[in-house]
C-alpha positions in Angstrom: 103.1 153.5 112.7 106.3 151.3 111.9 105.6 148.8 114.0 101.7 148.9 113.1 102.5 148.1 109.5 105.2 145.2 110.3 102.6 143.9 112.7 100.0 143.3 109.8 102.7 142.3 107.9 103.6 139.4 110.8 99.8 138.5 110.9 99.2 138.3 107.1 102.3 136.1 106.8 101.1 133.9 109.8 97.6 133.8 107.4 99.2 133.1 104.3 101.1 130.0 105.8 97.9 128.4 106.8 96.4 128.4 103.7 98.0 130.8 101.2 99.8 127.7 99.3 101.1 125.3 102.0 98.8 122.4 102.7 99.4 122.7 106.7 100.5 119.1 106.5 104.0 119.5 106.8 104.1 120.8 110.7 103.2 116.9 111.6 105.7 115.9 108.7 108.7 114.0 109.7 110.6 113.6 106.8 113.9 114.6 107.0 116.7 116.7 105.2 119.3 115.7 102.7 121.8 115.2 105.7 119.6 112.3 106.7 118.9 114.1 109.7 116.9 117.0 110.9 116.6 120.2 108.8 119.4 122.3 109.6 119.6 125.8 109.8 122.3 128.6 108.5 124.0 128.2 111.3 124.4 124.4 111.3 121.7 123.8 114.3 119.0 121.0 114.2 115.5 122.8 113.4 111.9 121.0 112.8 110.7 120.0 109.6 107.9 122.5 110.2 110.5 125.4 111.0 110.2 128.4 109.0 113.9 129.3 108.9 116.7 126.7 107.9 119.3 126.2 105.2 121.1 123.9 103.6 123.6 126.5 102.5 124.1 125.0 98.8 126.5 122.7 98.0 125.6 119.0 96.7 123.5 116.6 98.7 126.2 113.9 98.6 128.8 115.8 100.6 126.3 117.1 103.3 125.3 113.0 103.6 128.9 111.9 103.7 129.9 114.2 106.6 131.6 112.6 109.3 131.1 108.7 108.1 133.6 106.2 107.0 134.7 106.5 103.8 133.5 102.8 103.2 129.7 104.5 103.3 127.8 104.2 100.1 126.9 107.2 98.2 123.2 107.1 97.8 121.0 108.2 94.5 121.9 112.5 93.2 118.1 113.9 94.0 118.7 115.9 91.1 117.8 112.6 88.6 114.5 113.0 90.5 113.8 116.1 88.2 112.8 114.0 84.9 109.1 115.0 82.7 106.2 114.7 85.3 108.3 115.6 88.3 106.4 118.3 91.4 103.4 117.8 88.7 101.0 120.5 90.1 102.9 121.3 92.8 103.6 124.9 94.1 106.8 124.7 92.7 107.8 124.5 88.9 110.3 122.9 87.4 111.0 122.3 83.4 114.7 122.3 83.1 114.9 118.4 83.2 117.7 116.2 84.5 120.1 114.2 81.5 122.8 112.0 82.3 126.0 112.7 80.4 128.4 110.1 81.2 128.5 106.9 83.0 131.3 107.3 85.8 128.9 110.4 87.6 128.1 108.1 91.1 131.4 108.1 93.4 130.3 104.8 94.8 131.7 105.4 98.4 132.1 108.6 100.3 135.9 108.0 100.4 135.8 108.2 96.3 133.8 111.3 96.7 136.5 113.0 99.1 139.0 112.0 96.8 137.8 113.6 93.7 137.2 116.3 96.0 140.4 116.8 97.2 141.7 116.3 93.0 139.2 118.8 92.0 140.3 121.4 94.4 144.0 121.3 93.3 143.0 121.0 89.4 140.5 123.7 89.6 141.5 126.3 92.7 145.3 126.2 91.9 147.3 128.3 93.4 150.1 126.5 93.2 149.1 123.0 94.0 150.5 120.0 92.8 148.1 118.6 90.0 146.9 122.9 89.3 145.0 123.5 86.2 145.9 126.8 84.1 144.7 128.0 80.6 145.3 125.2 77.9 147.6 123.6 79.6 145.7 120.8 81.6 147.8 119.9 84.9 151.0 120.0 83.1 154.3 121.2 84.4 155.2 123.7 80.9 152.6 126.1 78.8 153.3 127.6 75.5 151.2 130.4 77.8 153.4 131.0 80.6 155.1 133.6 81.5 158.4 134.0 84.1 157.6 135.2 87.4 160.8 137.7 86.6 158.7 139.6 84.3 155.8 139.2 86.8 157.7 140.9 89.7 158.4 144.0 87.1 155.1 145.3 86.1 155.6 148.4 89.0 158.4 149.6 86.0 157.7 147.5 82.8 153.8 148.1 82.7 152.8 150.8 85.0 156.0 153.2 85.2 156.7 153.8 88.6 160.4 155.3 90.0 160.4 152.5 92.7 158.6 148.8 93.5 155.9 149.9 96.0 155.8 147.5 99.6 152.7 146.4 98.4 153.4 145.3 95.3 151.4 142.3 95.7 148.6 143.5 96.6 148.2 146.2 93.8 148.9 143.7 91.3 145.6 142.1 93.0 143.5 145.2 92.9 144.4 146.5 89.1 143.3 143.1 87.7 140.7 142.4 90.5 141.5 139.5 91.8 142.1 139.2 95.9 145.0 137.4 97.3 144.8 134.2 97.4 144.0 133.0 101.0 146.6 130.0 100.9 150.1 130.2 100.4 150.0 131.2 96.4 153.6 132.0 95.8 156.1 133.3 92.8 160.0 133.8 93.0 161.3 137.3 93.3 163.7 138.3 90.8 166.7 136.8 92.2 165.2 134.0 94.3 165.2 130.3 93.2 161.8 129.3 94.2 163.4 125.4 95.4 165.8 126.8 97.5 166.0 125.2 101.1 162.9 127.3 103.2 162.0 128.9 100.2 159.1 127.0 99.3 158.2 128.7 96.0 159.1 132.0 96.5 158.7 135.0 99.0 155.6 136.8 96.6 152.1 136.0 96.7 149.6 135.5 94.0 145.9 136.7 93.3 144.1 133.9 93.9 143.5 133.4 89.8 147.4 132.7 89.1 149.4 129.8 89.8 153.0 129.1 89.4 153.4 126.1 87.3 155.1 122.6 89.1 156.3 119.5 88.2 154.7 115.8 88.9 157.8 115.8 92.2 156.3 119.4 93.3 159.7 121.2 92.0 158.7 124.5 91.0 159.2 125.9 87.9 159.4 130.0 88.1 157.0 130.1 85.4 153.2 131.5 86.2 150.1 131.1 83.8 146.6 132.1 84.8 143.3 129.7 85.9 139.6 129.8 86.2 139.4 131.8 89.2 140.1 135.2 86.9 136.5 135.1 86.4 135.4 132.9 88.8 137.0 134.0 91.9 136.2 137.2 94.1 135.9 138.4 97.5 133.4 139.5 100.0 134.7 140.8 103.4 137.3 139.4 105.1 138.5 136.5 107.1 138.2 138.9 110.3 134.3 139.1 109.7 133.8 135.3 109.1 136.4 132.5 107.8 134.5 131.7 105.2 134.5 134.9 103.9 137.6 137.4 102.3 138.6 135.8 98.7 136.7 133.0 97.9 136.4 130.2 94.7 133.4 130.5 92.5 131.7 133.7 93.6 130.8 137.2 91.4 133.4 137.9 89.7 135.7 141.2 90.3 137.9 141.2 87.8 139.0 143.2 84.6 140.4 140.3 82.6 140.9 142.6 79.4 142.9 144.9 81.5 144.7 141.5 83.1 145.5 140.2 79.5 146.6 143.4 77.9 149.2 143.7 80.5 150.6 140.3 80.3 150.5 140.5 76.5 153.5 143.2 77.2 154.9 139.9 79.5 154.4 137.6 77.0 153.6 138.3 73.1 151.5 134.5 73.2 149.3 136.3 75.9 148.5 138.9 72.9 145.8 136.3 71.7 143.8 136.4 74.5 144.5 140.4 74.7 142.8 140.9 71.8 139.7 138.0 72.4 138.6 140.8 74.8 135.9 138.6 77.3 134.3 142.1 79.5 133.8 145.7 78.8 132.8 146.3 82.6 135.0 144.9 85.3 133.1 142.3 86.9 131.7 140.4 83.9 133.0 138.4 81.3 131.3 136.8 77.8 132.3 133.5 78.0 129.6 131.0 78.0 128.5 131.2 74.2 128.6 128.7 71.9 130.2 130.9 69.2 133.3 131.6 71.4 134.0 128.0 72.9 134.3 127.0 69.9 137.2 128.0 68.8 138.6 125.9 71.2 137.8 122.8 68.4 139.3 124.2 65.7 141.7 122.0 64.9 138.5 119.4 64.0 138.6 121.1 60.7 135.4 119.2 59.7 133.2 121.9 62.4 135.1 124.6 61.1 132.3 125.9 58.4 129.9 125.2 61.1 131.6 127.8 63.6 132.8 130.2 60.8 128.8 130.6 60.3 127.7 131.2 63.5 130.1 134.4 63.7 127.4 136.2 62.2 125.1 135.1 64.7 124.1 137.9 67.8 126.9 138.7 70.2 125.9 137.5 74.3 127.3 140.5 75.2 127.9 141.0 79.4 127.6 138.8 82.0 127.9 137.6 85.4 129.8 134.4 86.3 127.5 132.9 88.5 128.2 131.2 92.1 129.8 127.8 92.0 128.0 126.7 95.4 124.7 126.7 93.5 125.8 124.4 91.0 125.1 120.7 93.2 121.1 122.8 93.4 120.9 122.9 89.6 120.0 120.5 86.7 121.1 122.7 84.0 124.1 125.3 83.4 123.9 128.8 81.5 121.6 131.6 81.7 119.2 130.0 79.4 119.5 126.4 80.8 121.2 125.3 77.4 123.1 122.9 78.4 122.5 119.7 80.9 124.5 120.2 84.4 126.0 117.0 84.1 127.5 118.2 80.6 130.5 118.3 82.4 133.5 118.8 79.7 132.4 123.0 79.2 133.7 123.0 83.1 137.2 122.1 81.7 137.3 124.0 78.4 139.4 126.9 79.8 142.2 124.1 80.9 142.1 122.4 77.5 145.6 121.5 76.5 147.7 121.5 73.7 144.6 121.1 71.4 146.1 121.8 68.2 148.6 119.7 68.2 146.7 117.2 69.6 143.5 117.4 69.7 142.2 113.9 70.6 144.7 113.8 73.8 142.8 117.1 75.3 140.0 115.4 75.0 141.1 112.8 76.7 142.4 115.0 79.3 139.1 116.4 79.5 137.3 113.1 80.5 139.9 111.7 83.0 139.8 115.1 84.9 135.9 116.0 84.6 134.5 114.1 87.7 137.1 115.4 90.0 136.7 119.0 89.0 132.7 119.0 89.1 133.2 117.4 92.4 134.8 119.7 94.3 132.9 122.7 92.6 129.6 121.2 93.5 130.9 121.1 97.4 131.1 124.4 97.9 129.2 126.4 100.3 127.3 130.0 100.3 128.7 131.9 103.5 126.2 132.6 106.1 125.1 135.9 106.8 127.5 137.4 109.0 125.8 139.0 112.1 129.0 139.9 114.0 129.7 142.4 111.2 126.3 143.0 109.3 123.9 142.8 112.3 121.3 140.7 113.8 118.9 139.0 111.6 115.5 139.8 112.8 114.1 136.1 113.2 110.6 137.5 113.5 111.0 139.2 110.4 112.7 136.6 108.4 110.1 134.3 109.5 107.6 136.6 107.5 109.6 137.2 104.8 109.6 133.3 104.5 106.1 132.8 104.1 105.7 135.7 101.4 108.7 134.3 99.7 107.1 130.7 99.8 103.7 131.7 99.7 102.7 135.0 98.5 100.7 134.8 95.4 101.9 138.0 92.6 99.2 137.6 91.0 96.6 137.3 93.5 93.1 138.9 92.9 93.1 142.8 93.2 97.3 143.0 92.8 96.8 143.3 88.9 100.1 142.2 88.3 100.5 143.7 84.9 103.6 140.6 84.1 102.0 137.5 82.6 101.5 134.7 84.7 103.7 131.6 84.5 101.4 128.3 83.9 101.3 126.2 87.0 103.1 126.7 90.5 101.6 129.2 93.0 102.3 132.4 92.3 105.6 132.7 94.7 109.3 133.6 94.6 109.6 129.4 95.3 107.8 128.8 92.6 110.4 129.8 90.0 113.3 129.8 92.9 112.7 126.4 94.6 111.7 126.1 98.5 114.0 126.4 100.7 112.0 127.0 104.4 112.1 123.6 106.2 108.4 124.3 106.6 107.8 124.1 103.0 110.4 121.8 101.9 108.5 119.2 104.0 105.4 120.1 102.6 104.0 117.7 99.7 101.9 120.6 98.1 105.0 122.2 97.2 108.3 119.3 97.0 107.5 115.5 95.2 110.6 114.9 97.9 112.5 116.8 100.4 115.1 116.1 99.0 114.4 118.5 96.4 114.8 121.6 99.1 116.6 124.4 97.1 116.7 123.0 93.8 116.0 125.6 90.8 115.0 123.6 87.9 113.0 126.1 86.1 113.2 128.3 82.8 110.9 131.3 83.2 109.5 131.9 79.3 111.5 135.3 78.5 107.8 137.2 78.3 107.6 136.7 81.8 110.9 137.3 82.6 111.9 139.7 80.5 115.3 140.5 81.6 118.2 141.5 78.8 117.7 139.4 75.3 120.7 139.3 74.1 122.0 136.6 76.0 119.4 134.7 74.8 119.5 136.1 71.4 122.7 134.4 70.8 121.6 131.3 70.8 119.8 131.5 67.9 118.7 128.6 65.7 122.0 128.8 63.8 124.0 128.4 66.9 122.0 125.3 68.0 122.3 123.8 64.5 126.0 124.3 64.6 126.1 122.9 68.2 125.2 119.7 67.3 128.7 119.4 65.4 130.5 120.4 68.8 132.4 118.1 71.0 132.1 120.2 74.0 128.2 119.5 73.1 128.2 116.3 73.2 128.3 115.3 69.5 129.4 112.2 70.2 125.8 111.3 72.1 123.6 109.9 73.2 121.1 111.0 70.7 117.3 111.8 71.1 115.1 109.7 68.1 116.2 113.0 65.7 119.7 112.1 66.1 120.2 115.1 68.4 122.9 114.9 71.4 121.0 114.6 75.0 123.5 116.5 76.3 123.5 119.0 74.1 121.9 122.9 73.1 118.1 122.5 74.9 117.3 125.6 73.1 117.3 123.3 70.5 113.8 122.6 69.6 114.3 119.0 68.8 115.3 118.9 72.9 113.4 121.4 74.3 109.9 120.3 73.2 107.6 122.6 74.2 109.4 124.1 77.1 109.6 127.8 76.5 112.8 129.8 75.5 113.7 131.7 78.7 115.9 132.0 81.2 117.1 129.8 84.2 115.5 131.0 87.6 119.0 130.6 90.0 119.0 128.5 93.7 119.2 131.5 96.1 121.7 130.3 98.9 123.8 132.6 99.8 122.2 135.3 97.7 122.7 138.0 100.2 126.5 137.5 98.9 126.1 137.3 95.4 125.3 141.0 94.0 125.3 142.3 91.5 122.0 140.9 90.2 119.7 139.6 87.0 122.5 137.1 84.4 124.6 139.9 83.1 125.2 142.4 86.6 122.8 145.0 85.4 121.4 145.6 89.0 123.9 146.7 92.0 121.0 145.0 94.9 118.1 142.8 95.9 116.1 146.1 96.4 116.5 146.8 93.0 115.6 143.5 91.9 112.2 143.8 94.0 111.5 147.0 93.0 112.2 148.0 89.5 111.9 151.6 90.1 114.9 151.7 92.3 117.5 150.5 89.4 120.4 152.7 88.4 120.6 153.8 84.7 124.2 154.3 85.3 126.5 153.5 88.0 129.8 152.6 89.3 130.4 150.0 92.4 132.9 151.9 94.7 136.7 151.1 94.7 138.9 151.3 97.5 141.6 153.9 98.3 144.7 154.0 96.7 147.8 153.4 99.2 149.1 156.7 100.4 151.7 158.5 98.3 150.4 156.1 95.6 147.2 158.3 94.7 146.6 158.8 90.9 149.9 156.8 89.7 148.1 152.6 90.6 144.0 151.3 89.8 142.5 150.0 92.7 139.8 147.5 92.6 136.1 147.5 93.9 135.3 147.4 97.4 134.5 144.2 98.7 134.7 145.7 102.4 131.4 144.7 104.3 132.1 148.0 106.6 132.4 150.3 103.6 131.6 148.4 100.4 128.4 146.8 101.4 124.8 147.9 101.7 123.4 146.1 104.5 119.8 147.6 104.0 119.3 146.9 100.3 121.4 143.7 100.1 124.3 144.6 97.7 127.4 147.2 97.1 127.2 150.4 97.5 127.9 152.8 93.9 127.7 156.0 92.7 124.8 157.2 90.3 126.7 158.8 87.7 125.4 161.2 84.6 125.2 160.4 81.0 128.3 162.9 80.5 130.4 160.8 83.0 130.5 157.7 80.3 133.7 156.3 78.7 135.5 157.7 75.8 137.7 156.5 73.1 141.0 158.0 73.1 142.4 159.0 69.5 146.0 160.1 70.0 146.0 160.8 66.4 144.0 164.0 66.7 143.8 164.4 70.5 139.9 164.0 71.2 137.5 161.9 72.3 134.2 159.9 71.4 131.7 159.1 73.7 130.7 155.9 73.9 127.9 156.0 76.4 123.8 155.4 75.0 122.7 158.9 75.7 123.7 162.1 73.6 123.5 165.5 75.4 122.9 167.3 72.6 120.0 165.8 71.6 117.8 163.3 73.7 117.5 160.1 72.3 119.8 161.1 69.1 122.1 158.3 67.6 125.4 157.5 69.0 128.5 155.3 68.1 127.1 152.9 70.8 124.3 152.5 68.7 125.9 151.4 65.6 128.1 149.3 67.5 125.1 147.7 69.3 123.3 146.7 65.5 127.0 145.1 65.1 127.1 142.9 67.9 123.8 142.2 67.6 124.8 140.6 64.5 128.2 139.5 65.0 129.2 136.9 67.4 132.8 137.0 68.6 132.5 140.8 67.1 131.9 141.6 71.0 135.0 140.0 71.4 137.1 141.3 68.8 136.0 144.9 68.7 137.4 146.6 71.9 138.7 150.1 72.3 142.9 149.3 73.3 143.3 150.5 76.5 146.2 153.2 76.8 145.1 155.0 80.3 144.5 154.0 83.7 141.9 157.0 82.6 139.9 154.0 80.8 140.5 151.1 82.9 138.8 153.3 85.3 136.1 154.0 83.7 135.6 150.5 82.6 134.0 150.1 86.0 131.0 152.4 84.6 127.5 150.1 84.3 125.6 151.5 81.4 122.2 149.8 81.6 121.6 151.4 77.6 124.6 149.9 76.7 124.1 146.6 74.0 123.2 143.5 76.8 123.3 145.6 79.5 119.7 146.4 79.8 118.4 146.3 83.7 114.6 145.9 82.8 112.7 143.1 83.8 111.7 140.8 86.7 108.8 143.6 86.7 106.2 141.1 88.6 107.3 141.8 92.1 106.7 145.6 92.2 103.4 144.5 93.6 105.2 143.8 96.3 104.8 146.4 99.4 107.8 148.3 101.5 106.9 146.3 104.2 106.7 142.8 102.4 110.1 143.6 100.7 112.0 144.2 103.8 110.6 141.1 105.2 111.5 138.9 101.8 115.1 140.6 102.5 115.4 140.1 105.5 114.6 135.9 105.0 117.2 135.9 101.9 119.5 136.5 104.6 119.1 132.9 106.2 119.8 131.5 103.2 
């Protein structure tokens, strides 16, 4: 019966490429792929333009063309600019989110410029001890009014979490409470004792998560003093270097971290840490609140003239949770946040987190900002999704794939006799490419769905949020008072250039005066490497792709599984999630493997005071649907901006950090509902769209 149904499935799919959406023109199409040279598949082989199966693995189109000439080889055009008003104009394919330029030094000129801001962006922006590192408001300089001595570091086992002894694995515990792997380079910190310049030494004998660096001066000397970088929200880890090397902790993937945990303990390290203790980002370990307008800011504060501007927005809604999207996605995009609301190539937002010294002078970090933007955005756009490794996930079944390529390309959802209850989105044809982009060589060829191959994998469209309908909030927050304000804000391009209405270009497109016409919504991501990339929707409400593709298979309330603690070590350390693809991943729904958990199993507020607790979960045993605190606290942060921030319950216990790793999908921005038009897809089409994801 099985093989009956994935039989019809095979035949339908061979059907629906004929003439379900693809013109049939591009199997005798010999345009090429942004290498300049045949598509290329995951695995870096040469396949025909008319292939079904090929990826270009993310990244930017400039450093797939550079590879392997001269550095005196001129950069051509960014196909992105190609996505302007009129662009794929009744194509199968849909794109709104148009293309701005932001600044006038974007084109490297010459592939050896490109690997050279390449090589500068991965230092400023990966760390880890580097010369030329970034860390939090500090730019690349050698001293931070936020550091903290590697001495204090080395003594959290006693100082922070009150063990008798230092465990053997120090290290590595320090990487799982906070969530943050190991880095995979040398990442080192003095021990208390050691000078880190000492002959051989070479920075110290510890090693650092991979979102810490120790601090160095413009000769390389080390200093002994550590400070934090982007990677504590935009670093993670899936699998190991023993199932792939390019896999274990990597830069710019789902984030794994418990940064409020991370900055309440260094605020015991270091009482200027205490700031960003209490400017709480993430009440679930994995996600963070960081992209709103109300929260960056603060960072331009010290431009006292915006300072009624952003004092007003803080009664504005809250974001509330989300999930730092992939970096190696970014050179696919041509515009940044959830809700598209800012232009990809408004670069500055990529450095805000390294802005230094800004009260004291605030002109110089923005100086800083702009002499350090290109190289940064460089390198990040250069990345590349992992490919799907077989040796420890499995075989994909090409035949399969192959099917699942055409239903993704070419499956209409709202096809006669589906009744897709979801409206439909004006234009495209129906598919997962029409919001996702095309990707299959076959159809990335094909000029009934791509003005240009060199549009393959580019997501430039904002699905209008009735269609969409995932979580609000995020979008919420955004509200006409935060795009008025925004037009005051450096890091939005107040300075220009400015539409006829005197708006910034590179501004807040939720802004009416930008957006037009184009529908309030939210961004539809590139997909390379999404087999990689769970948990799912913009704030980490769903644990799988199966779940995505079938609404009815969605937790309410879960928990991603952590590893084991060491031996001996059981109840006294917090271990983070499992990023093992042997026991932490779900190879036949496409994500990590969690526990479904009960409404009593929520987190609770401890008041040492009186001894008892208050649950804080959406649900009240006592009474279905009765009012809880979370529901007060939800009309709050629906009406509070940084009051998401600021309101936190102090953690005391390893008992909460624990329990910090709960999902509640009733909890304020949580919400896992949405996405609703692809339950008409069947069991048999979903495995097959699942099975093609993992090409990608």
């Amino acid at each position: 019966m099985r093989q009956t149904l994935f039989a019809v499935l095979i035949s339908t799919a061979t059907i629906l490429s004929g003439c379900g959406g693809s013109s049939g023109s591009a199997q005798t199409n010999n345009s090429t792929n942004s290498n300049g040279d045949s598509n290329s598949n995951a695995g870096g082989e040469p396949s025909s333009t008319s292939s079904l199966l090929g990826s270009r693995r993310g990244g930017h189109y400039w450093h797939d063309y550079c590879e392997g000439k001269p550095d005196s080889t001129p950069v051509p055009a960014d196909p992105r600019e190609m996505v302007v008003p009129g662009v794929n104009e009744g194509k199968a394919v849909l794109m709104n989110a148009w293309w701005q330029t932001c600044q006038d030094d974007n084109h490297p000129g010459t592939c050896g410029e490109l690997r050279r801001r390449d090589a500068e962006g991965l230092a400023l922006v990966a760390a880890e001890g580097r010369p030329g590192a970034g860390s939090m408001f500090t730019g690349d300089h050698s001293e931070s009014m936020f550091g903290f001595a590697a001495a204090d570091y080395a003594e959290m086992w006693d100082s922070i979490w009150g063990l008798s002894q230092r465990p053997a694995q120090f290290d590595e515990l320090v990487a799982q409470r906070w969530g943050m792997p190991l880095s995979k380079v040398r990442n080192p910190y003095p021990l208390p004792g050691e000078d880190p310049n000492a002959p051989g030494m070479n920075g110290g004998s510890g090693q650092l998560p991979m979102g810490v660096t120790q601090l160095r001066e413009a000769d390389g000397t080390w200093t002994g003093q550590l400070n934090v970088t982007c990677s504590i929200c935009h670093g993670g880890g899936v699998g190991s270097e023993a199932d792939s090397p390019e896999l274990g902790p990597m830069y710019g993937t789902n984030s794994l971290s418990d940064i409020t945990v991370m900055f309440t303990d260094l605020a015991r390290l270091a009482p200027q840490q205490a700031a960003l203790a209490i400017i709480s980002q993430n009440k679930v370990r994995g996600t963070g609140n960081i992209t709103n307008f109300q929260l960056f800011g603060t960072l331009t504060l010290a431009d006292f003239q915006t300072l009624p501007g952003w004092l007003s927005v803080q009664a504005e809604p809250s974001t509330g949770t989300e999930d730092p999207p992939v970096w190696w996605n970014v050179g696919s995009r041509t515009a940044k946040f959830f809700d598209g609301a800012q232009k990809v190539d408004a670069k500055r937002i990529e450095l805000s987190f390294h802005f230094p010294d800004f009260f004291n002078d605030l002109e110089g970090a923005k100086q800083w900002v702009l002499e350090n933007q290109q190289d940064g955005d460089t390198w990040m756009t250069g990345l590349k999704s992992p490919a799907w490794p077989e040796n420890s996930l499995g075989d994909i079944d090409t035949q399969l794939a192959e099917a699942g390529a055409v239903l993704f390309h070419a499956k209409d959802l709202w096809a006669p006799g589906l009744n897709n209850p979801t409206e439909r989105p004006e234009g495209g044809n129906g598919s997962c490419a029409s919001c996702h982009g095309a990707y299959s060589p076959r159809y990335a060829n094909d000029p009934a769905f791509l003005d240009s191959p060199l549009l393959e994998g580019i997501a430039s469209y904002i699905t209008p949020i009735d269609i969409i309908d995932t979580d609000r909030a995020r979008l919420n927050g955004n509200s006409t008072r935060v795009q008025e304000y925004s037009r005051e804000n450096w890091f939005a391009y107040s300075d220009g250039p400015y539409n006829d209405d005197g708006v910034s270009l590179c501004g807040n497109w939720a802004d009416p005066s930008l957006r037009g016409d184009t529908e309030l919504g939210y961004l539809a991501p590139p997909l390379y490497g999404v087999w990689a990339t769970a948990p799912y929707f913009h704030n980490g409400s769903v644990p799988n792709i199966e779940g995505v593709l079938d609404p009815s298979k969605r937790p309410e309330i879960w928990r991603r599984n952590s590893v084991p603690a060491p031996e001996g070590l059981e109840g006294q350390v917090v271990m983070g999630f499992d990023y093992s693809l042997q026991t932490g991943y779900d190879r036949e729904n496409l994500g990590w493997n969690y526990q479904q958990l009960a409404c009593e199993a929520g987190t609770s507020l401890p008041i040492p005071l009186v001894g008892v607790t208050i649950p804080l979960i959406d649900c009240n045993p006592m009474e279905s649907g009765g009012t809880t605190l979370q529901d007060a606290l939800g009309l709050l942060w629906g009406n509070g901006g940084l009051a998401w921030n600021l309101l936190n319950v102090p953690i005391f216990t390893d008992q909460q950090i624990e329990e910090r790793k709960i999902y509640n999908t009733n909890y304020y921005s949580q919400g896992n509902g949405g996405h609703e038009f692809t339950a008409v897809l069947t069991e048999a089409e979903r495995r097959a769209i699942k099975e093609y994801l993992k090409t990608l």
